[in-house]
N, C-alpha and C positions, 0 to 999 in steps of 0.2 A: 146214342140215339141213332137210329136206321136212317141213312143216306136221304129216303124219300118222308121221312119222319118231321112234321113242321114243329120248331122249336114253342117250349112251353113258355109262357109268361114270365119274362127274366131272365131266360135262357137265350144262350144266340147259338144259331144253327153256322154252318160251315161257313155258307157267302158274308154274314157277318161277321163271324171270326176272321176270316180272310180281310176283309176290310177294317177290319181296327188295326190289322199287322199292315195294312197298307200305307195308315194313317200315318203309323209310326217309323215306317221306310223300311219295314222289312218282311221276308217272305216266311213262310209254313220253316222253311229250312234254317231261317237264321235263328227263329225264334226259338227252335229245339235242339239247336245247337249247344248253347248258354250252358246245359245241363253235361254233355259229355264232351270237356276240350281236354284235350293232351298237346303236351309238349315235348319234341322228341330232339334231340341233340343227334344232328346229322354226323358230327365229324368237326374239326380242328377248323379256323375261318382261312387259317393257310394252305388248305390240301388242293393243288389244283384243280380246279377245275370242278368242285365243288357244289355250291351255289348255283352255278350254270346246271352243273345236272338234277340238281332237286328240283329248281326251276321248269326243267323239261318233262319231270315226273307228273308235276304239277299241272303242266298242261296238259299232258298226254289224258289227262282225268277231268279235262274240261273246265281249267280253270284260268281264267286271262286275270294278270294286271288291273288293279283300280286305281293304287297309288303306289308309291315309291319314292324314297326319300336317302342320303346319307350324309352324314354328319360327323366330324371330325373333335372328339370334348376331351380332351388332353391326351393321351397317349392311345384311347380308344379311336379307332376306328368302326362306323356303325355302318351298315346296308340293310335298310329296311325295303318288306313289300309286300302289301297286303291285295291279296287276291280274292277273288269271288269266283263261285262255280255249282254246279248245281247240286251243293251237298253242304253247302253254307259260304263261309268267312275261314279264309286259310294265310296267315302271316307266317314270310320267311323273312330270317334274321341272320344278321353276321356280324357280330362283333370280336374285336379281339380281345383275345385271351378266353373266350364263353365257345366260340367256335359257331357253326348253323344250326342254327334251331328253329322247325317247325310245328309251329302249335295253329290247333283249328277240331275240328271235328273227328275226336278217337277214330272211327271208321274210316275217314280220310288221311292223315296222320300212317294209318297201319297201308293203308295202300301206297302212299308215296315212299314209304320204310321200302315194302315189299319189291316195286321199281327197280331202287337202289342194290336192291339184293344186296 
């Protein structure tokens, strides 16, 4: 439907679209997220300094901290953190023996790889 196009009968045009995603607490980005998530295994959760630099990749792409948690369930070590940014929901992970893993949006995902060179 064209931009200045007024929705047909059961149809909802853009600002309604927008506002059902609002309803539901989330944006145009989150919501077309869902369909392309990848999860990328940075590297070992021992490699110094690790964590810290995905973290920085992550920002550098505009993306801050929402929450953040760690937990300790028998010999695992966990460091969770789920980030928001203008290209959806981006969660970085550290457990041990699994190592960092970044999973969120294939296009985001391939940028913070790239970063890390």
């Amino acid at each position: 439907m064209p931009a200045n196009a007024a929705p047909r009968e059961g149809e909802s045009g853009p600002k309604e679209q927008d506002a059902e995603l609002a309803l539901k607490g989330e944006t145009q980005a989150e919501a077309s997220e869902a369909a392309e998530v990848e999860s990328w295994n940075a590297g070992p959760e021992y490699e110094e300094g690790l964590f810290v630099r995905v973290a920085e990749a992550a920002h550098a792409l505009g993306y801050r901290v929402k929450a953040s948690e760690s937990a300790v369930v028998g010999s695992q070590d966990i460091l969770l953190c789920e980030l928001a940014g203008p290209e959806g929901r981006l969660t970085l992970r550290a457990e041990t023996y699994l190592g960092v893993t970044v999973t969120g949006p294939r296009e985001v995902v391939a940028k913070v790889r790239q970063r890390l060179g």
